[in-house]
C-alpha positions, 0 to 999 in steps of 0.5 A: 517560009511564012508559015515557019516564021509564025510558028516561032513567033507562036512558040515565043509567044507561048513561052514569053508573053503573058496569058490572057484567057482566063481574064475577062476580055472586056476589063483589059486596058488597051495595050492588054488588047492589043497584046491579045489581038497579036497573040491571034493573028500571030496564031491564026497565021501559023495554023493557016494551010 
């Protein structure tokens, strides 16, 4: 069930939130960071086994 909900949330993430990959992590302001460090978790607990 954990891992279904975090994968919709990778799937909305995907498809709503912007892209930060090709910006230079260093220069982002911080609710940009915080965007970033969601977007991880969030996909770092849908590929979790």
């Amino acid at each position: 069930m954990k891992k279904a909900l975090f994968k919709i949330l990778a799937k909305f993430n995907k498809s709503v939130l912007p892209k930060y990959h090709y910006r230079d992590l260093t220069k982002l302001k911080k609710w940009e960071k915080a965007m970033v460090a969601y977007k991880y978790w969030v996909t770092t607990n849908s590929l979790d086994d």
